[in-house]
C-alpha positions as a Markdown table, in Angstrom:
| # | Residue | x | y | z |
|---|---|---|---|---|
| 1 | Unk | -21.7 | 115.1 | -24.7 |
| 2 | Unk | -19.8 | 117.7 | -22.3 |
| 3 | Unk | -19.8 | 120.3 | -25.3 |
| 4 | Unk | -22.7 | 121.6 | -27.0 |
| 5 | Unk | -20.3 | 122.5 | -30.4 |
| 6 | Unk | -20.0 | 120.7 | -33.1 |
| 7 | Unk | -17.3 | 121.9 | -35.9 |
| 8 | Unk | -17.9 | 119.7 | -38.9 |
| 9 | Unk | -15.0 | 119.6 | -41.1 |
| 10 | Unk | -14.8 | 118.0 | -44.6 |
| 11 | Unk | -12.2 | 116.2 | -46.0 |
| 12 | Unk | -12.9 | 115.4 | -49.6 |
| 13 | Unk | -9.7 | 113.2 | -50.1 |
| 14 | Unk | -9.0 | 109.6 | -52.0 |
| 15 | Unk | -5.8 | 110.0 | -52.9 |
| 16 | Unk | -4.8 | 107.3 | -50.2 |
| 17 | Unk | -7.9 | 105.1 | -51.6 |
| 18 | Unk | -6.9 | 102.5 | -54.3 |
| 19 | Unk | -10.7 | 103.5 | -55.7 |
| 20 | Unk | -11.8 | 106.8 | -56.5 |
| 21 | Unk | -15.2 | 108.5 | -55.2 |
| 22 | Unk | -14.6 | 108.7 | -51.6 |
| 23 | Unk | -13.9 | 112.4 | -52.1 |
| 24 | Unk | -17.9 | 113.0 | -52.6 |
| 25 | Unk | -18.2 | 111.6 | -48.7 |
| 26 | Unk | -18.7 | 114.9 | -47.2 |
| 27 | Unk | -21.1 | 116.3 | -49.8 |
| 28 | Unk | -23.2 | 112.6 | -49.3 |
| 29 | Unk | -23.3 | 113.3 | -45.7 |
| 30 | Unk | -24.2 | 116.9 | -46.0 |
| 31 | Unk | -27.2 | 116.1 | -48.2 |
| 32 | Unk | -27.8 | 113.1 | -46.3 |
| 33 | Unk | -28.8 | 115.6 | -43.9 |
| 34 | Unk | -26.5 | 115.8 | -41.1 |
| 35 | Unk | -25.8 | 119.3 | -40.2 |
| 36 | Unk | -29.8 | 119.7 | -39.3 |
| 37 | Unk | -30.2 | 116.5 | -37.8 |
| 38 | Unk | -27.3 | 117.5 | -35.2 |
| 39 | Unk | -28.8 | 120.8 | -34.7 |
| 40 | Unk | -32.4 | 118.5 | -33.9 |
| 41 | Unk | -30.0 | 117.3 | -30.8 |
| 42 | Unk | -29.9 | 120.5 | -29.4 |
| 43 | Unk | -26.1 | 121.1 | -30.9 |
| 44 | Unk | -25.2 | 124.2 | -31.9 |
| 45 | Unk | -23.1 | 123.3 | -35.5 |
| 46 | Unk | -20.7 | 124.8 | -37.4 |
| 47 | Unk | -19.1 | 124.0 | -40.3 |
| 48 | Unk | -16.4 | 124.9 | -41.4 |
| 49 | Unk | -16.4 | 123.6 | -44.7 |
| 50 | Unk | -13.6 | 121.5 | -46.4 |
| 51 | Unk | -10.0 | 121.4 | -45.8 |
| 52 | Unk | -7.9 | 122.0 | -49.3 |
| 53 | Unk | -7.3 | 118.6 | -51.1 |
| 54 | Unk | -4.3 | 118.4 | -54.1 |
| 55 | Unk | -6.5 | 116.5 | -56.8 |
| 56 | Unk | -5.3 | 113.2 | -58.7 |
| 57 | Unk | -5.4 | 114.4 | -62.2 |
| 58 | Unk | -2.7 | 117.4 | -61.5 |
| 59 | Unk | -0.7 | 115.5 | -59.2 |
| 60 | Unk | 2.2 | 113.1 | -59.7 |
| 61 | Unk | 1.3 | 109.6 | -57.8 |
| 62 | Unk | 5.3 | 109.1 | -56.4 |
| 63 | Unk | 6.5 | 106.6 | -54.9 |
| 64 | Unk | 4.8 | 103.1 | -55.3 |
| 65 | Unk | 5.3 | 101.9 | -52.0 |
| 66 | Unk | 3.5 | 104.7 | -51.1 |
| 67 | Unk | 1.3 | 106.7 | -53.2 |
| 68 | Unk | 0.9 | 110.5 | -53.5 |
| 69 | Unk | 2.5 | 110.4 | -50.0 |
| 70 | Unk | 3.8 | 114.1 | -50.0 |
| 71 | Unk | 0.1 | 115.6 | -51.3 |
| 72 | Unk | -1.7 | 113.3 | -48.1 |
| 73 | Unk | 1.1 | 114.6 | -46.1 |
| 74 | Unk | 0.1 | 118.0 | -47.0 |
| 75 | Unk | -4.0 | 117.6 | -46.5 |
| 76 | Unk | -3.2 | 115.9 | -43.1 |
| 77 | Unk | -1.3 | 119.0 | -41.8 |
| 78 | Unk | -4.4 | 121.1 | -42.8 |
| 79 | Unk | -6.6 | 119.3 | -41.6 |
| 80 | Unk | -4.8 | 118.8 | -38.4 |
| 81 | Unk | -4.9 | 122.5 | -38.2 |
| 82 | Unk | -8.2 | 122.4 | -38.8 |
| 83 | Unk | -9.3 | 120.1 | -35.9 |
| 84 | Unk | -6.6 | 121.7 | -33.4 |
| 85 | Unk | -8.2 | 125.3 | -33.6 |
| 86 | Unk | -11.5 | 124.0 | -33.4 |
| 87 | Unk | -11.1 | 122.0 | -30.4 |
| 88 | Unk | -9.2 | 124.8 | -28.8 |
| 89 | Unk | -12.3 | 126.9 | -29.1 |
| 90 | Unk | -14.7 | 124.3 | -27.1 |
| 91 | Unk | -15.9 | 123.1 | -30.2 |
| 92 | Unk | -16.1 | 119.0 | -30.8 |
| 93 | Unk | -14.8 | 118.3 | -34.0 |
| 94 | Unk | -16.6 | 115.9 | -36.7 |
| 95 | Unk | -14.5 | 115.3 | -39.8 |
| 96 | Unk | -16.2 | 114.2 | -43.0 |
| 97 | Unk | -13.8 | 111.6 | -45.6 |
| 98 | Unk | -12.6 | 111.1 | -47.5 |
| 99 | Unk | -10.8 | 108.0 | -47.2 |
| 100 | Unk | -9.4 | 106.8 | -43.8 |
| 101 | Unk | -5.8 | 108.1 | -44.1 |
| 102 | Unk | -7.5 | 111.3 | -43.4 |
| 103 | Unk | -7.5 | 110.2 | -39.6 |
| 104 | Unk | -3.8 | 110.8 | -39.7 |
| 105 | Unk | -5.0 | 114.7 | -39.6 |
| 106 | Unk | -7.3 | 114.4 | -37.0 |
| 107 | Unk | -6.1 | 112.6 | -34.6 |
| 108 | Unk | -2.7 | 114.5 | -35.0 |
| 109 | Unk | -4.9 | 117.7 | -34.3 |
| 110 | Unk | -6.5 | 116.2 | -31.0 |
| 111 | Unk | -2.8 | 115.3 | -30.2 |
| 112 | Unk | -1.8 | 119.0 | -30.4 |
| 113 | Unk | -4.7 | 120.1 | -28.5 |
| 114 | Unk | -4.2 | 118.0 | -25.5 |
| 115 | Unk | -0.4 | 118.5 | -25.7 |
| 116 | Unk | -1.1 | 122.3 | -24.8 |
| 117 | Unk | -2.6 | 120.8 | -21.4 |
| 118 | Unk | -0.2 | 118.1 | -21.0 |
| 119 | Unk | -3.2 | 115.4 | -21.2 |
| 120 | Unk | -3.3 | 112.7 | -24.0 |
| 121 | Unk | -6.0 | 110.9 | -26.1 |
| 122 | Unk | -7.6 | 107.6 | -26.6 |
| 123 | Unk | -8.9 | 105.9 | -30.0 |
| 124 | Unk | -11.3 | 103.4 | -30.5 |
| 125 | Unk | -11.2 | 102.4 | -34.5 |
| 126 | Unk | -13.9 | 100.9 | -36.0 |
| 127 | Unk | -13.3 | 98.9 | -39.0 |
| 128 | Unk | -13.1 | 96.1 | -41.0 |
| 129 | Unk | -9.1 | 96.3 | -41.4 |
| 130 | Unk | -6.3 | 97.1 | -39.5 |
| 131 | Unk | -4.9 | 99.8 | -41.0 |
| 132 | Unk | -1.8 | 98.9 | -39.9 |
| 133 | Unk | 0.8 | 98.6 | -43.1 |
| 134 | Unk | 3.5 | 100.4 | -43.9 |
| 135 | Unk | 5.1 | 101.8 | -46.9 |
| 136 | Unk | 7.4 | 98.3 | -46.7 |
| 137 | Unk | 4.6 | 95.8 | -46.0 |
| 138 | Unk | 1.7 | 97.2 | -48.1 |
| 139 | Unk | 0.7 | 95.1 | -51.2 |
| 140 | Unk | -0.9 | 97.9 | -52.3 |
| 141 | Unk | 1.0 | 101.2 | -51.7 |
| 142 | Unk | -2.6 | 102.4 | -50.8 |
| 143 | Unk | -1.6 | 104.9 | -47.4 |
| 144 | Unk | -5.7 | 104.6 | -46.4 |
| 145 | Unk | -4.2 | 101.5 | -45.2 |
| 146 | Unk | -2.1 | 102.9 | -43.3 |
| 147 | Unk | -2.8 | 105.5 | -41.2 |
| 148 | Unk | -3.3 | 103.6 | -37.7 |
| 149 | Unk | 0.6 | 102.5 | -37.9 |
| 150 | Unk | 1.5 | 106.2 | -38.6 |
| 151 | Unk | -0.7 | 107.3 | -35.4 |
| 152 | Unk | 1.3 | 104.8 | -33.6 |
| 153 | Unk | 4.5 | 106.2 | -35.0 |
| 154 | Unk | 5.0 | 103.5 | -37.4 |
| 155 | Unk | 5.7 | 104.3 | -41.1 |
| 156 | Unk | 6.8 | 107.2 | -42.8 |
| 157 | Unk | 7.6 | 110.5 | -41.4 |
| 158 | Unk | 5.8 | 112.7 | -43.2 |
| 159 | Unk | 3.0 | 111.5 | -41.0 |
| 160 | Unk | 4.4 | 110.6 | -38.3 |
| 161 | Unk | 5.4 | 113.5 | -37.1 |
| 162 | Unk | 2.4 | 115.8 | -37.8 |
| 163 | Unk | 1.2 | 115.9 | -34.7 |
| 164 | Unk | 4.5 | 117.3 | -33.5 |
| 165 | Unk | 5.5 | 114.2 | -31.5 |
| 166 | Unk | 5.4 | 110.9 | -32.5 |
| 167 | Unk | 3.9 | 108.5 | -31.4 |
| 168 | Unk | 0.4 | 110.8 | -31.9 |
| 169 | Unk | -1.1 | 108.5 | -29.6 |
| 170 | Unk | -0.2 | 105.4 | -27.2 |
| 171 | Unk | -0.7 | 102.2 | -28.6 |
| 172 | Unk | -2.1 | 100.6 | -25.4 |
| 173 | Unk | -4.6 | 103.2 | -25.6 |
| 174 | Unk | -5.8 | 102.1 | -29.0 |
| 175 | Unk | -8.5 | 99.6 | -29.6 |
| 176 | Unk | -9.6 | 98.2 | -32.8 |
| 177 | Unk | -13.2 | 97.4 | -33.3 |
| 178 | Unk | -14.9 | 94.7 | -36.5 |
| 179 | Unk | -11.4 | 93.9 | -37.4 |
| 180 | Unk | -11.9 | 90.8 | -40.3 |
| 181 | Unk | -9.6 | 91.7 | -42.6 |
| 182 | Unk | -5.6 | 91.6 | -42.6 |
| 183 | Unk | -3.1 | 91.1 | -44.8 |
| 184 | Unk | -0.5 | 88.4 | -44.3 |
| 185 | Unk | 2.7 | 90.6 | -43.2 |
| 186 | Unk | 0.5 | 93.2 | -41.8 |
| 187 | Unk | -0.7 | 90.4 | -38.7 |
| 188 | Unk | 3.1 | 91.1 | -37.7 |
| 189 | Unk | 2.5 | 94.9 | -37.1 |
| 190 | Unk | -0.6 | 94.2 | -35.4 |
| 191 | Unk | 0.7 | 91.2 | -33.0 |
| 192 | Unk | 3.8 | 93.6 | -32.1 |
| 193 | Unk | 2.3 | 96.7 | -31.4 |
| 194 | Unk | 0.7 | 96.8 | -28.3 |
| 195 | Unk | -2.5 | 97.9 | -29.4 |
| 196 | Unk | -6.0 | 96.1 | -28.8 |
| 197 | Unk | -7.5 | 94.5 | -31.6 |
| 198 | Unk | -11.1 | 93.0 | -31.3 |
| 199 | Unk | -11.9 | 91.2 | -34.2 |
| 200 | Unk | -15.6 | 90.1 | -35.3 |
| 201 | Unk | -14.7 | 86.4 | -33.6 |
| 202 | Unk | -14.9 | 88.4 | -30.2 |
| 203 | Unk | -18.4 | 90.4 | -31.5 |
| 204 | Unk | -20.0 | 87.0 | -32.3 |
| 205 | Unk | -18.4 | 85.4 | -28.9 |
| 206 | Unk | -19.0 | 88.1 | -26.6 |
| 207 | Unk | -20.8 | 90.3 | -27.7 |
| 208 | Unk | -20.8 | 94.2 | -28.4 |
| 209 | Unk | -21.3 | 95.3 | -25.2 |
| 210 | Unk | -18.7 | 93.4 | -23.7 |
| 211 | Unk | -16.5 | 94.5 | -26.1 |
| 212 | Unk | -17.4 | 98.3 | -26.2 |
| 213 | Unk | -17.1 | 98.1 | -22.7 |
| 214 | Unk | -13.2 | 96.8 | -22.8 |
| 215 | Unk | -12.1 | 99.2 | -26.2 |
| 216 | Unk | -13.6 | 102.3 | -23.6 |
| 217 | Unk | -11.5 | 100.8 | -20.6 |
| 218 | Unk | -9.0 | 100.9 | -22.9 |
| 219 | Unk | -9.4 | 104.4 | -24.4 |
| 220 | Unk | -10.1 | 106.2 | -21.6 |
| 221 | Unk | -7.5 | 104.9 | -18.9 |
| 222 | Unk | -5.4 | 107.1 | -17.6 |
| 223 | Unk | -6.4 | 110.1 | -21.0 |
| 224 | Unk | -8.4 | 112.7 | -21.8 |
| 225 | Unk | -11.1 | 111.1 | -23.5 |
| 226 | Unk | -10.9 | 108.8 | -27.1 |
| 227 | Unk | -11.5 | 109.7 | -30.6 |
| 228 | Unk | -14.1 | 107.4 | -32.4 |
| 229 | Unk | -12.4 | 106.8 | -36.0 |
| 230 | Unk | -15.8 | 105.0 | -38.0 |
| 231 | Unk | -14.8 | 103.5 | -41.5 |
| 232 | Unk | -18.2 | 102.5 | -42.8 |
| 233 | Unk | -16.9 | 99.8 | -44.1 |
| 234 | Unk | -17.3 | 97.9 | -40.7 |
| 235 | Unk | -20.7 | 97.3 | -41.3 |
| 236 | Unk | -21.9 | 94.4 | -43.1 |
| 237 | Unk | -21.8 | 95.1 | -47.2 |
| 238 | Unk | -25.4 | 94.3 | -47.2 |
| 239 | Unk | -26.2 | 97.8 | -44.7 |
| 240 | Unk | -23.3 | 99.9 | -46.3 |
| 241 | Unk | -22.8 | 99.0 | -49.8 |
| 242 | Unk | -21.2 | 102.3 | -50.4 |
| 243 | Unk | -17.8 | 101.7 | -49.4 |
| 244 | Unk | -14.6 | 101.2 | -51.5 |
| 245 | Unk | -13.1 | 98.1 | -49.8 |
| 246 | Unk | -16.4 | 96.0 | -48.6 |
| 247 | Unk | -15.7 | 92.6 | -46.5 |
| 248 | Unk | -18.3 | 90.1 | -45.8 |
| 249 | Unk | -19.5 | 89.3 | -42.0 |
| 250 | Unk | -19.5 | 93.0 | -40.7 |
| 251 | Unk | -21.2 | 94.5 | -37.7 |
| 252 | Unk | -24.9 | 94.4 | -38.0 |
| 253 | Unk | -27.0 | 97.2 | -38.5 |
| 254 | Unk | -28.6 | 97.2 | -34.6 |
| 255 | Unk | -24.8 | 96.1 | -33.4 |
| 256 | Unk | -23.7 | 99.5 | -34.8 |
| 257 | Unk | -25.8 | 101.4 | -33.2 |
| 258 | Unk | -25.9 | 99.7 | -30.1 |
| 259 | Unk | -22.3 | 100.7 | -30.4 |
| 260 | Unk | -22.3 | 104.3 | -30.9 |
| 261 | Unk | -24.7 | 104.5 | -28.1 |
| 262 | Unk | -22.4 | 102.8 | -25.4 |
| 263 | Unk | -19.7 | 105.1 | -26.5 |
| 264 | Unk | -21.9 | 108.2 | -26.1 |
| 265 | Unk | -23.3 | 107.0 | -23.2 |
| 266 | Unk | -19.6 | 107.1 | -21.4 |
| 267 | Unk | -19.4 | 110.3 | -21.7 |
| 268 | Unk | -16.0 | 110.2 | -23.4 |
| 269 | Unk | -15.7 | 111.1 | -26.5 |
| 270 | Unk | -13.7 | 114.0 | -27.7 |
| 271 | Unk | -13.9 | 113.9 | -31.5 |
| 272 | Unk | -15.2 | 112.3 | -34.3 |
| 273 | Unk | -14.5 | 111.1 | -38.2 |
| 274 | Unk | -16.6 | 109.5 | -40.3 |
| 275 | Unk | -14.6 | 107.7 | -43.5 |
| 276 | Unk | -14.8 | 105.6 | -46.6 |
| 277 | Unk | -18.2 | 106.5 | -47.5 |
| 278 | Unk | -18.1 | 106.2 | -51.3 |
| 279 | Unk | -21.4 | 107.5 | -53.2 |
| 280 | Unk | -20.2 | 106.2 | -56.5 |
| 281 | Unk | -20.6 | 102.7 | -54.5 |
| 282 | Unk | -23.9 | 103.9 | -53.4 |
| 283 | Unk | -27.3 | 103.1 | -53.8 |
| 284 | Unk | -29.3 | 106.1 | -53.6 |
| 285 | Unk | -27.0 | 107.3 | -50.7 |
| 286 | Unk | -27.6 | 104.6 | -48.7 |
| 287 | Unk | -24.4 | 104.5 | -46.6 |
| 288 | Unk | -24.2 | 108.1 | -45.7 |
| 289 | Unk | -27.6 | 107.9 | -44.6 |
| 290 | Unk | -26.6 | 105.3 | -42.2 |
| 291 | Unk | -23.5 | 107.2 | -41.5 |
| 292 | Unk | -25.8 | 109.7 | -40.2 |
| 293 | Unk | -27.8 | 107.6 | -38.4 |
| 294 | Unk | -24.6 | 106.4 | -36.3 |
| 295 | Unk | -23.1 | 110.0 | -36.0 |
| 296 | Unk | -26.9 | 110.8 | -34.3 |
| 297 | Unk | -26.5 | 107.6 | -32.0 |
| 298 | Unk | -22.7 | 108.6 | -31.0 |
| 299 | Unk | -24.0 | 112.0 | -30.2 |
| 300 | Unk | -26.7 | 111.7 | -28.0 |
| 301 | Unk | -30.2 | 110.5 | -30.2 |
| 302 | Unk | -32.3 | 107.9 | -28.4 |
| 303 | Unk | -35.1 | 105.6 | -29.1 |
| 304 | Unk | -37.0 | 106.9 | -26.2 |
């Protein structure tokens, strides 16, 4: 990459997960090993520790459609704060989850950072599910499932707006990566939105290059760069059993790297999160060993 920083940040949140453990993520990376395997890369790391999460057991859940909506609200715009100061110091930021409505924070943060140099970011999502309800068409009233429409300045505006603008980024300039899983009404979001969705039909198809190649043409037309939002749960259950939503038929082990490599080889990449790693789901930290593994291939480690 361009920058030799690395800020890691965690986020030890699952209050937008319907299951709870995804808060241990960013300790199961740590120990997994991450921090010293960056610095291996020739990095020079940081962390800066974890942003302050409102915990389940003292907190009202709220509204239904939308559960403990004010308290994500709340970590988002920390976190965001977070990411923006970082990146306005040179540093690339790598946020730990947490579950994947943390992204709402990050992203938000890269939107305030670029705004200050009137330049905008890209986002390539990789994950088994859209992402894309809202408050009126989740069955679940689970906001991890929501974060990508609230990026795209659909849903509720407590996260909407935390990036200070909404949209937080363009929908043309999104593209969705190991999509296999939607729910019925949320197909409609996706159709209508203008973003790029490349489900696991187009992996098998065309491959992963071919499809890496179009998400970064994507991402990076006409922007700054793209954030790389990685739910582990896009890899097949079988590599990444540690994940609180699994889905059969997910990217292979060697497609995922193969992935973070092309990415890192464009020379593109901005920022970085790493979600949905759950160790209570775990076999003796299997997934955010992997996780590592893919952080190291998105940020420069080669076979030869």
């Amino acid at each position: 990459m361009k920058n030799s920083h690395i800020a890691i940040i965690g986020a030890p949140m699952d209050l937008g997960a319907g299951r709870r453990g995804v808060d241990m993520g960013p300790s199961a990376l740590r120990l997994a090993g991450l921090n010293d395997k960056l610095a291996s890369l020739g990095y020079e790391v940081e962390d800066l520790g974890n942003v302050r999460v409102d915990q389940p057991e003292t907190t009202p859940v709220g509204p239904t459609e939308a559960r403990y909506l004010p308290q994500i609200a709340h970590t988002c715009e920390r976190l965001a704060e977070m990411v923006e100061q970082a990146a306005d110091k040179g540093r690339v930021p790598l946020v730990l989850g947490g579950d994947h409505s943390i992204a709402v924070g990050t992203v938000s943060g890269m939107a305030r950072h670029f705004s200050k140099t009137d330049r905008k970011s890209g986002l390539i999502w990789i994950d088994a599910h859209a992402d894309m309800n809202t408050p009126a068409t989740s069955p679940s009233g689970n906001v991890h499932g929501m974060p990508l429409a609230c990026l795209i300045g659909m849903g509720p505006r407590e996260l909407t707006s935390i990036s200070g603008h909404a949209p937080a980024i363009d929908a043309s300039k999104v593209a969705i990566i190991g999509l296999r899983s939607v729910d019925d009404v949320e197909r409609f979001n996706v159709r209508g939105a203008g973003i790029h969705p490349f489900t696991m039909r187009d992996i098998d198809e065309r491959g992963m290059v071919a499809v890496i190649q179009d998400a970064l043409a994507i991402a990076c037309a006409d922007t700054a760069g793209f954030h790389l939002s990685l739910d582990m749960d896009a890899l097949e259950p079988r590599e990444a059993p540690g994940v609180g939503t699994p889905v059969r038929g997910g990217i292979t082990y060697r497609e995922a790297h193969l992935a973070m490599e092309l990415l890192c080889d464009s020379g593109k990449m901005t920022s970085m999160e790493i979600v949905e790693v759950n160790p209570v789901l775990d076999e003796a930290n299997r997934t955010a060993l992997l996780a590592v593994e893919l952080a190291m291939s998105a940020l420069g480690k080669r076979i030869l």
